[in-house]
N, C-alpha and C positions, 0 to 999 in steps of 0.2 A: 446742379441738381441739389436741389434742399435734400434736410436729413429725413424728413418727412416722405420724399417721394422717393429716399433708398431706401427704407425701409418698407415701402408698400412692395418698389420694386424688385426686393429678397423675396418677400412673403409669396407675392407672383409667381415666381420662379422657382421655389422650391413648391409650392402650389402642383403647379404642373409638371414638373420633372416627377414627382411622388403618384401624382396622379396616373403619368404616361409609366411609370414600372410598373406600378397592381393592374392598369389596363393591360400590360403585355403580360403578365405574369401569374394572373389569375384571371380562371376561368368563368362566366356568369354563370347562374343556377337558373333552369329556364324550369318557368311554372309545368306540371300536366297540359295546358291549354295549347302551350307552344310547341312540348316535344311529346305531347301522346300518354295515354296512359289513363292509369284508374287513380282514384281515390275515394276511400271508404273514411266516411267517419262514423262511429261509434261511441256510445253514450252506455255506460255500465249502469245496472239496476238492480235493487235491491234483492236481497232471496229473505229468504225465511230465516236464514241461517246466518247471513252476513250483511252489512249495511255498506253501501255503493258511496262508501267517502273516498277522499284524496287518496289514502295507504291501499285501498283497495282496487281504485283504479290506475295506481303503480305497480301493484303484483300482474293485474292485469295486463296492463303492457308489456312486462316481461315478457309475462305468457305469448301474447301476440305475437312479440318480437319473435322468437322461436318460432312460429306459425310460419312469419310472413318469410322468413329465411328459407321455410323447406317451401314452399312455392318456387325459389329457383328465379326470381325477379333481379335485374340488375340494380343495382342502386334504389334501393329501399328505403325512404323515410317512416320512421312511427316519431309521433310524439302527442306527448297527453298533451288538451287543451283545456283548459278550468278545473274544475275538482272531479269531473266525470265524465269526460269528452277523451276520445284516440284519434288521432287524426292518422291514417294508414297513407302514404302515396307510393304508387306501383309503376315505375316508371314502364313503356312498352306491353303494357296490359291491357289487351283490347275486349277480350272475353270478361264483363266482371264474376260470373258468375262462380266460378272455383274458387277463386279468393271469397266472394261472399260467404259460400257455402264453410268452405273453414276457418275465416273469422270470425264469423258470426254464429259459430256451432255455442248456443248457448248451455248446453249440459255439462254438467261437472263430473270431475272423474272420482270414483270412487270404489271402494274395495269393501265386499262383501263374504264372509262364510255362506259353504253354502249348505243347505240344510236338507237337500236328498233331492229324489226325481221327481218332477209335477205328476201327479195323476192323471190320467187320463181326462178329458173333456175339461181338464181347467183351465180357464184362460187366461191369454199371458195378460202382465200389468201386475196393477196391486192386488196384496192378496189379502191384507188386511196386516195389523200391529206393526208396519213395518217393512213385513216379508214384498217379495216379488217375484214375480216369475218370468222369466226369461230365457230363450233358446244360448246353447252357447256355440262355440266357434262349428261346429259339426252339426249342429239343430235339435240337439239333443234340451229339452225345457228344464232347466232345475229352479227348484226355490233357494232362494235367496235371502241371507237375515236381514238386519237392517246395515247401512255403511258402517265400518272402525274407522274407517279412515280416510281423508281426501286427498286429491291431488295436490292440495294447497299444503299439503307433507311432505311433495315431492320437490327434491331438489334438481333432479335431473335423471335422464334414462338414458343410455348408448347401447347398438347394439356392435355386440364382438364376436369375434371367432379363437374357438380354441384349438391354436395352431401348436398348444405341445401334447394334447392326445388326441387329436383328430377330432372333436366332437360336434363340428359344426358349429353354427351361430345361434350366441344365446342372447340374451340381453338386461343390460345390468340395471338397477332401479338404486337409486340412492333416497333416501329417507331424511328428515328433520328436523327436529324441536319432539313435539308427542309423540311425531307419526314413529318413529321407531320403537315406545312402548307399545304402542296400539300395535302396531306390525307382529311383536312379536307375541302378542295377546291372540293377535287372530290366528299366525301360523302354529303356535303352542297349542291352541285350543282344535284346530286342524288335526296336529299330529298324533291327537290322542286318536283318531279315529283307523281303523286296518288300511291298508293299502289295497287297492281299487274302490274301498267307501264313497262312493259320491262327497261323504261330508269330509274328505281329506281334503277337497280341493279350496282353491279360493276365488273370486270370480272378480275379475276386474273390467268396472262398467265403463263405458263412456256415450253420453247420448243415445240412452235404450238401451245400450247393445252390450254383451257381453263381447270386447275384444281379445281375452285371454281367461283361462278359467284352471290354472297349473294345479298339481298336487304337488304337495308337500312331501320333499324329500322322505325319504325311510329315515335317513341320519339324524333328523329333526327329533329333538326327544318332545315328550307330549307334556306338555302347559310349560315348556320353556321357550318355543319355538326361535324364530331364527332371529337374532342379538346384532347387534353393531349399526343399524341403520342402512345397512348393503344387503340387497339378495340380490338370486339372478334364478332367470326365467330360460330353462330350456325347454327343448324340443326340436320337432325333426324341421326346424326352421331355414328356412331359404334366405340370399342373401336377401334381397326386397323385403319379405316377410317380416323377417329379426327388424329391419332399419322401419317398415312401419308399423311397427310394435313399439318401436322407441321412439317414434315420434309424437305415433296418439297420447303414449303416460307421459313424452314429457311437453309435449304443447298443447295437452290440451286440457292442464291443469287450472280451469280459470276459477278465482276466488267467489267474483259474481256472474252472475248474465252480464252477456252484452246487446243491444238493438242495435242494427241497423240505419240510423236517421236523416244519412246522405249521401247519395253514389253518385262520381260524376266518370264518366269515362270517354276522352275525345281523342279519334285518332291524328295519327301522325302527320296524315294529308293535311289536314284544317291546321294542325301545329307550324307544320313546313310551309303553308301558304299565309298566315299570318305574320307568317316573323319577315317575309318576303314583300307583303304588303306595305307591312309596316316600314321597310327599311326604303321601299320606294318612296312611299310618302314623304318618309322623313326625310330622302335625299333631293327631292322634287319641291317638294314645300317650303326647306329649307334652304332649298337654290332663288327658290323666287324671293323668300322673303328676305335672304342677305342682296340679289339686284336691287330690288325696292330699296334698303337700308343706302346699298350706295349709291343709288339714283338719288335721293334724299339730303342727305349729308357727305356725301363724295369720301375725303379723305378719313374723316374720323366716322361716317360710314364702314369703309373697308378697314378700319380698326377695333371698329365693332364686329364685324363679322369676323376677326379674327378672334376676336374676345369670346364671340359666341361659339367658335370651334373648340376652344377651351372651356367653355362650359361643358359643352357634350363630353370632352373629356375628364373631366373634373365627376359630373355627376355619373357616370358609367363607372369609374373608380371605384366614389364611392359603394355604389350599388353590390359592386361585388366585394367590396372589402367586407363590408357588414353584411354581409352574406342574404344581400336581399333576395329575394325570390320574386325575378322576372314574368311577369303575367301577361296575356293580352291586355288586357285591361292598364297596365303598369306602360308598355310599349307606348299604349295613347299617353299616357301621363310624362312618358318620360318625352314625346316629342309637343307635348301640350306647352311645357315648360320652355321650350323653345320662344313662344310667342314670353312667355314671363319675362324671358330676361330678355327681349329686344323691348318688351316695356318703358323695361329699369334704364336701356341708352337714350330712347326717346326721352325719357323725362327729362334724362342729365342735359341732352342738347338742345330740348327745346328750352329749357331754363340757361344755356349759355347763349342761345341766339339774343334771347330778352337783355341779358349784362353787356353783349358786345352791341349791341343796336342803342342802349343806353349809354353806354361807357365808349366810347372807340378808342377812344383816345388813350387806355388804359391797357391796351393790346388783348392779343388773343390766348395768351394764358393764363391771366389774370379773369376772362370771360368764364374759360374751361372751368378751374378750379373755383367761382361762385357758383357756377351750372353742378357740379357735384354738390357743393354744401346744400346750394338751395333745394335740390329736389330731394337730398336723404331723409326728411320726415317724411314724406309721400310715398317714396320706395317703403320705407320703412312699416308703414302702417298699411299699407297695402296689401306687403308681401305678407305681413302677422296676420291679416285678416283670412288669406289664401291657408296659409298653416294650419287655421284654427278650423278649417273646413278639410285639409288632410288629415289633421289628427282626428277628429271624430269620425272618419272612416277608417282608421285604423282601429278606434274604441268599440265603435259601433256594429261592423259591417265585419263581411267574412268571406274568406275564400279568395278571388281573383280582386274583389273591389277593395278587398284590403289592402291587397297588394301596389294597387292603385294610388291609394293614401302614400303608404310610404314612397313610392316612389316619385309623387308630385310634391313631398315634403323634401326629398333631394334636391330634387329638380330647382325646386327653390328656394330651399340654401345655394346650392352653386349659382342658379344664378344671381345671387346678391355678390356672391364672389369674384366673379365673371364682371359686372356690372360696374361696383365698386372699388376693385384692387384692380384685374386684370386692363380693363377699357380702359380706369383713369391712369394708371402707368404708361400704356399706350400713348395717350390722347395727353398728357404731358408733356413727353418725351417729343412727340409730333410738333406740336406749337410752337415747341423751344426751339426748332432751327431756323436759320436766318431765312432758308426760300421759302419754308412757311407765312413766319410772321409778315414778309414782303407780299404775300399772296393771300391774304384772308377767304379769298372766297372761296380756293382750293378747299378748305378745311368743312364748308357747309354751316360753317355757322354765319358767315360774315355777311348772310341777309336773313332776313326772317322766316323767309320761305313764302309761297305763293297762297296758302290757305292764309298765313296771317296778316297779308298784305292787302288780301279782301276784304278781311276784316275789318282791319283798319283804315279802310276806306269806307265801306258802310256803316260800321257799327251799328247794326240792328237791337232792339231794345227787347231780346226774346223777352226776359220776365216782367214784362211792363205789363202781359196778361196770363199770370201764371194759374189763374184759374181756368182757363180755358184748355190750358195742357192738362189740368188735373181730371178734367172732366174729358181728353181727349183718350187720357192711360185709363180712367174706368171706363169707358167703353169698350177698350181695346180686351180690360181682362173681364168683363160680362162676355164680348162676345165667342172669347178664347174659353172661356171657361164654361159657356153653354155644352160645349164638347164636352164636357165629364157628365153632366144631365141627360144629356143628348144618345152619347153612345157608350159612356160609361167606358170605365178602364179595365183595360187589358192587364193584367198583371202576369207576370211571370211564376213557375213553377216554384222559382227559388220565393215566393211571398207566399203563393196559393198552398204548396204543397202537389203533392203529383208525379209523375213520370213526364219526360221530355226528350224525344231520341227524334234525332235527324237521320236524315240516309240521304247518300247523292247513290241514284239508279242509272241502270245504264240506258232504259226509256225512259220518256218525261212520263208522269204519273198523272192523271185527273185527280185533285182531291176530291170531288162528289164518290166518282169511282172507288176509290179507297176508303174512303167512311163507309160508305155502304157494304164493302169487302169486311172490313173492321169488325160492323155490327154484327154481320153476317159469324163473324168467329166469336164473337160473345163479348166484343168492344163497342157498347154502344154510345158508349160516352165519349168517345173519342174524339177529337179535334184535331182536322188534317189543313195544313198547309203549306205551300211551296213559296219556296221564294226566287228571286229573280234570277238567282244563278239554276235555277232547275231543283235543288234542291229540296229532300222533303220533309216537312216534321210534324212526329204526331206528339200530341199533348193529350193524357189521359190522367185519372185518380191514377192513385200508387198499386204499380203494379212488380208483382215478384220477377225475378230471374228468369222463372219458366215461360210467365205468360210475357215478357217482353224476347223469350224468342220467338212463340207465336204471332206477335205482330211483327217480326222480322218477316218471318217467311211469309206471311200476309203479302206483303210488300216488295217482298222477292218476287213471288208470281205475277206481282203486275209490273213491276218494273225492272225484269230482267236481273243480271249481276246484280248486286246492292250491298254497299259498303258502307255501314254504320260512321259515323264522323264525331256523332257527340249523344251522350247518353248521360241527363241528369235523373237523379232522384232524389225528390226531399223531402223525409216528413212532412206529414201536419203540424209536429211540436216542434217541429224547426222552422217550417212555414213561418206559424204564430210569433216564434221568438225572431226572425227577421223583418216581419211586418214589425212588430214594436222597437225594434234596434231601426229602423229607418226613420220611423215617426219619432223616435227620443232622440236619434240626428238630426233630426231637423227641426224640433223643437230647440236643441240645445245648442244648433248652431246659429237660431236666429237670437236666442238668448244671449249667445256668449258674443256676436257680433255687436249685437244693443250696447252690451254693458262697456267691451273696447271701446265702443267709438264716444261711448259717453263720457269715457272716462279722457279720452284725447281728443277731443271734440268738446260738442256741448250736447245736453238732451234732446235739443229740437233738431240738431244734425243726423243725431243717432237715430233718432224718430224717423226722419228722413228716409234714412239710407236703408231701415227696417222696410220701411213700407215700399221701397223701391225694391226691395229686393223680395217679399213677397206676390209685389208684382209681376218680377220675372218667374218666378216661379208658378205661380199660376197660369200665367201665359204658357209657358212652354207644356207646361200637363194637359193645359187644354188641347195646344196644336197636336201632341200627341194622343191623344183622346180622338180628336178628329180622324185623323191621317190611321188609326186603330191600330197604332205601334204598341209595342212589349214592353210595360215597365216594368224591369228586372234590375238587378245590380250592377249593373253596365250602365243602366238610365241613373242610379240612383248616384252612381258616381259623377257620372257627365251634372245629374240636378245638383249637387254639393258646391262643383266646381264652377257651375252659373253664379252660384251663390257668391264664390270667392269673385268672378271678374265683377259680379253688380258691386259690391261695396270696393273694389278695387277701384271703380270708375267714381264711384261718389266722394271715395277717401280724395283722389285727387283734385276734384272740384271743390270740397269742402276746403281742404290743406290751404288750396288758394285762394277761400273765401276768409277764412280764419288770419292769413297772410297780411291779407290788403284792409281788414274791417278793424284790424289789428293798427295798422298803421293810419288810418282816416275814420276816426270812431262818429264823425258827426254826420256822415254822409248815409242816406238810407240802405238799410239793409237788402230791399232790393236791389237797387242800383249797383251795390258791391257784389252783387251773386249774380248780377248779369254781366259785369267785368271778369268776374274769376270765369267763369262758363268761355264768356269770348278768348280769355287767354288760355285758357286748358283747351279749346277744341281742336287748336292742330294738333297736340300731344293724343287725342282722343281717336283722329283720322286716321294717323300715321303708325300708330299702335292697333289698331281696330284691322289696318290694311294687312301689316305685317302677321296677325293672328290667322286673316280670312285665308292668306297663301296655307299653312300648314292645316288648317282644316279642311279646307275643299280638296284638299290632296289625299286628306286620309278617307274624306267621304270617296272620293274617286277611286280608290286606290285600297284602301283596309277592307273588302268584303262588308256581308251584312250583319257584321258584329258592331265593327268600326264603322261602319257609314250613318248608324242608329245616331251612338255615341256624338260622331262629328257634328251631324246635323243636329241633335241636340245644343250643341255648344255652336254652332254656327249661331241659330233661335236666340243662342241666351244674351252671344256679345252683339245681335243686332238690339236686342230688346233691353236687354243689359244700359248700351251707349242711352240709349232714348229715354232711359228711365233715371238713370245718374243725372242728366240734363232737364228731362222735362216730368219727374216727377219728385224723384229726391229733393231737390231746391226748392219747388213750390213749395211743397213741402215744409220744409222748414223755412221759408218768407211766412208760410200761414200761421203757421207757431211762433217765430219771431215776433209777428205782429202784436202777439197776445199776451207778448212774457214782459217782466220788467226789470229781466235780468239783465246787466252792463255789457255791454261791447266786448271782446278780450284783450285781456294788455298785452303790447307789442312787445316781444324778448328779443333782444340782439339789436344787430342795423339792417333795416331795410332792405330789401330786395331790388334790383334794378328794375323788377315787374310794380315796385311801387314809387320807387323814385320818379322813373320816368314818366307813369302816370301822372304823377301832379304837376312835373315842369311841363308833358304837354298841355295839362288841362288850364292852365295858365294863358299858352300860346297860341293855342289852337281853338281855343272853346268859340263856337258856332251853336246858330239855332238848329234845334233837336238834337242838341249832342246829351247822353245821357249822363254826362260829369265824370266819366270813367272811359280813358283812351285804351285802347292798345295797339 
């Protein structure tokens, strides 16, 4: 064992032993989507009095925090997002509307003297300079001056009991910076007034309402009032009473407003049947596609599939060490990634098949170890290309598809891990023994395989009419794309704005019926649909708390029991601001693709691979324009990741057009992009096969969240494969044509995919052979 393959094989091994303690030892963090639950976000707004920056949507959160604690929720996340954003999640929170109602209580608390009894016929509100008039705790109206003070003085309130004279439960208010001269400005100014004066008391408001309105001790001397930043609030107070008297002063001290701008809420069922689906899928898809793997390549097949079971654990590790947050969306990603790193073994084997069919005579670890070197630019630029389309949904995108981002940027770091340390350790170690190397074909690589052997019997001369493909892919995206003309897109609530609430009923529902029921309650706008599990959903504008339990019960009458599963709401100004965070994704992922590949490539490849991969992407919006599926954030994530496998498939075609144009600069540029095409297509079959197992599994098998998703990415790697091939490469033959930029110089030594090319073409050349063997 060289020092080289003990130090990969350390790295391996402490790899995975690291990996297998935080899997056993730490727990994952499963999104709302998986285990149930609400989430509120919130967006603080200016007042008149205070400006809605960073410091002010930090006191806010405070405030919240306390909020969200007396709700009684288990494991509660708050945390600010941007300079004005709270993201609430409620884990086991199926009702949102309690939680709405008091986080979202947008009035400030505030302390008022109060200035005698309303008169007769005055009504309550403003009363001019100030004043206000308002009922207190008994219904009694008094005027009101203007605030001394706000909550935003308040440091804290508890309520307690005085268990050394018996006097029952009071409650203590602690004070802060001004508010304790203001406090005692107001209670001094109080105590000048007799005892029963209306104007002894002080009135403390909170949204409208007077929730305490106390008189000022006797012992209080008059314009000195009460000192130290501490009073306390008795009365014949109960224990409940006193505890929500101290909860209103001290949670519901908020600096600014808050709005409401997105509420999602889905319960446990759809949670517990996701994560079930998913895990089917993943063990079904991942069964077929490690057979295939070792139908394939036999023994360093089943080395790969051992390598790929370390993937899985490698990136679940990760996952929960950096405390990612597990999503539906994230599930797909993480079992998407499955198909990434049987890629990354495909490439290494089908580039050692090429060195041991060229070399025999050099043995079979000598094949292995050129099969890794030669495909690591391919993996490499591939995998970067895949990242650069997860990270812009992490930038970009929000909520569950976020989630999604990070966890297909795992997914594929491990599997370069996986790929590169764990397989080639393996598949070293494998070669080096004596029944191996006496048995080559044991290993899978010691023939070419049966796609490349047809090949190399026919050798067809696809780009010999690359216009004719170019004009095969524009048809394809006119007639895919007449569907957005045709029937226009569906967009989801999370783009449009709106309310979106599913029910599974314990009758099946007629949607006509139910619209009509709908309008009938004063929903006319409403859009009813079922889906194939029975399930129902209606889609409306934004609708409040109240009136989305009115369409509950709507829906109850007609379809018996009904048990809510998922309830989003989202703004209009969040609508807007996700319509343009998807469109500056994807502007800026086809930009920042361009610019890589131009920059490791050449412009006319980049050109290429752009145009190919607008192509998939048009195609697939069409078919779903057609077919009148929901583009939402689950589609937008599945379109990113089309994105990542089209230029994944062209990087590789390119890598080996760059390879071999590299090595024979005199020979037409077509002809060498109809030899890379011919030697990359088994890597293309074999990878394409191994992907289709894990997604027809999640189509079958993930519900109609995940089957959207799947089929999406089914769409993208058929159209995907056809467009790296027959649109990418014309492609760039047509620009070729026109440039009179040089060949690229050849770095290193050769490839066994070009050596051997020229000794056959020497041996073997026959009429209508295109100059290029494989």
């Amino acid at each position: 064992m060289t020092r080289a393959t003990l130090v990969r094989a350390l790295i391996a091994l402490a790899v995975v032993a690291l990996s297998a303690y935080f899997a056993v030892t730490t727990s994952p963090r499963l999104g709302l989507d998986l285990r149930g639950g609400t989430q509120i976000v919130l967006e603080t707004r200016d007042s008149p009095t205070a400006e809605a920056d960073r410091e002010a949507t930090e006191r806010t959160l405070e405030v919240l925090r306390r909020r969200v604690d007396a709700l009684g929720v288990a494991e509660p996340t708050i945390a600010r997002s941007g300079d004005n954003r709270i993201i609430v999640e409620l884990p086991g929170l199926q009702d949102p509307r309690e939680a709405a109602e008091v986080l979202g209580r947008t009035a400030q608390l505030s302390f008022h003297p109060v200035l005698g009894i309303a008169e007769e016929g005055a009504k309550e509100g403003e009363a001019g300079e100030g004043e206000q008039i308002l009922p207190d705790e008994s219904g009694q109206r008094l005027r009101l001056g203007p605030s001394e003070l706000t909550g935003a003085e308040v440091s804290g309130a508890e309520a307690q009991i005085d268990q050394q004279t018996g006097g029952g439960w009071f409650v203590t208010v602690d004070l802060r910076g001004k508010g304790k001269d203001a406090w005692a400005d107001l209670t001094g100014e109080a105590a000048c007034a007799p005892p029963g004066d209306p104007k002894r008391r002080v009135a403390i408001v909170l949204d409208e309402r007077v929730i305490s309105s106390p008189q000022v001790d006797p012992s209080v001397q008059c314009d000195v009032g009460i000192t130290g930043g501490s009073t306390q609030i008795t009365g014949s107070f109960s224990a409940e009473e006193a505890k929500e008297l101290a909860l209103l002063i001290d949670g519901g001290a908020l600096p600014v407003p808050v709005e409401i701008i997105e509420q999602r809420t889905v319960g446990p069922t759809l949670g517990e049947e996701a994560i079930e689906a998913s895990a089917w899928a993943a063990v079904i898809g991942t069964a077929l596609t490690a057979l295939f793997i070792i139908v394939i390549y036999r023994l360093l097949g089943f080395l790969a599939v051992v390598a790929l079971a370390c993937y899985g654990l490698i990136a679940y590790a990760a996952l929960v060490v950096l405390g990612a947050t597990l999503t539906l969306p994230g599930l797909a990603g993480f079992v998407l990634a499955i198909g990434m790193a049987v890629d990354a073994n495909v490439l290494v084997f089908e580039r050692a098949r090429e060195e041991y069919a060229a070399h025999r005579g050099r043995g079979l670890r000598t094949a292995v170890t050129a099969g890794f070197r030669n495909a690591l630019s391919a993996i490499a630029d591939s995998n970067v290309t895949t990242l650069l389309a997860a990270g812009l949904l992490f930038f970009f995108a929000s909520g569950p598809v976020r989630g999604f981002g990070v966890t297909l940027s795992i997914g594929v770091l491990a599997s370069m891990v996986s790929a590169l340390v764990v397989t080639r350790v393996l598949a070293e170690f494998a070669v080096a023994r004596g029944a191996v190397r006496t048995r080559p074909a044991l290993t899978g690589i010691g023939r070419e395989g049966r796609v490349r052997e047809w090949l190399n019997e026919r050798r067809p001369d696809l780009m010999g009419r690359s216009r004719r493909w170019l004009a095969v892919s524009l048809v394809a995206v006119v007639l895919a794309g007449s569907g957005i003309a045709v029937r226009g897109l569906n967009f989801g609530v999370e783009f449009t704005g709106g309310r979106m609430i599913e029910y599974s009923t314990a009758q099946p529902v007629d949607p006509e019926e139910a619209r009509t029921a709908l309008a009938d309650a004063g929903f006319p706008r409403a859009v009813v649909q079922t889906s194939g599990d029975g399930d129902l959903t209606v889609r409306t504008e934004e609708l409040s708390n109240a009136e989305a339990a009115e369409v509950a019960e709507v829906v109850e009458e007609l379809g018996g029991d009904t048990e809510k599963i998922r309830d989003e709401l989202i703004g209009p100004s969040i609508g807007d601001e996700l319509r343009r965070g998807a469109l500056i994704a994807l502007g800026v992922a086809l930009a920042a693709q361009m610019l890589y590949l131009a920059v490791r490539f050449r412009w006319t490849f980049s050109v290429g691979a752009v145009t190919a991969m607008v192509h998939d992407v048009l195609i697939l919006i069409g078919i779903f324009a057609w077919l009148g599926k929901t583009l939402d954030g689950v589609f937008l994530a599945s379109l990113l990741t089309v994105i990542g496998y089209s230029v994944n498939d062209s990087v590789v075609v390119f890598d080996r057009v760059r390879e071999l144009w590299a090595a024979d600069r005199k020979t037409p540029f077509a002809r060498i992009a109809n030899a890379a095409i011919l030697q990359t297509v088994p890597r293309t079959v074999n990878t394409g096969l191994g992907a289709l197992f894990i997604l027809a599994a999640l189509a079958a098998l993930g519900g109609d969240t995940l089957t959207d998703f799947a089929l999406a990415l089914l769409i993208g790697i058929v159209v995907g494969t056809w467009s790296s091939v027959f649109t990418a490469t014309p492609v760039a033959i047509e620009l070729e044509a026109r440039t009179d930029a040089p060949p690229p110089h050849r770095g290193g030594k050769p490839s066994a995919a070009v050596t051997g090319q020229r000794s056959r073409r020497r041996t073997q050349r026959r009429p209508g052979d295109t100059g290029a063997q494989v």
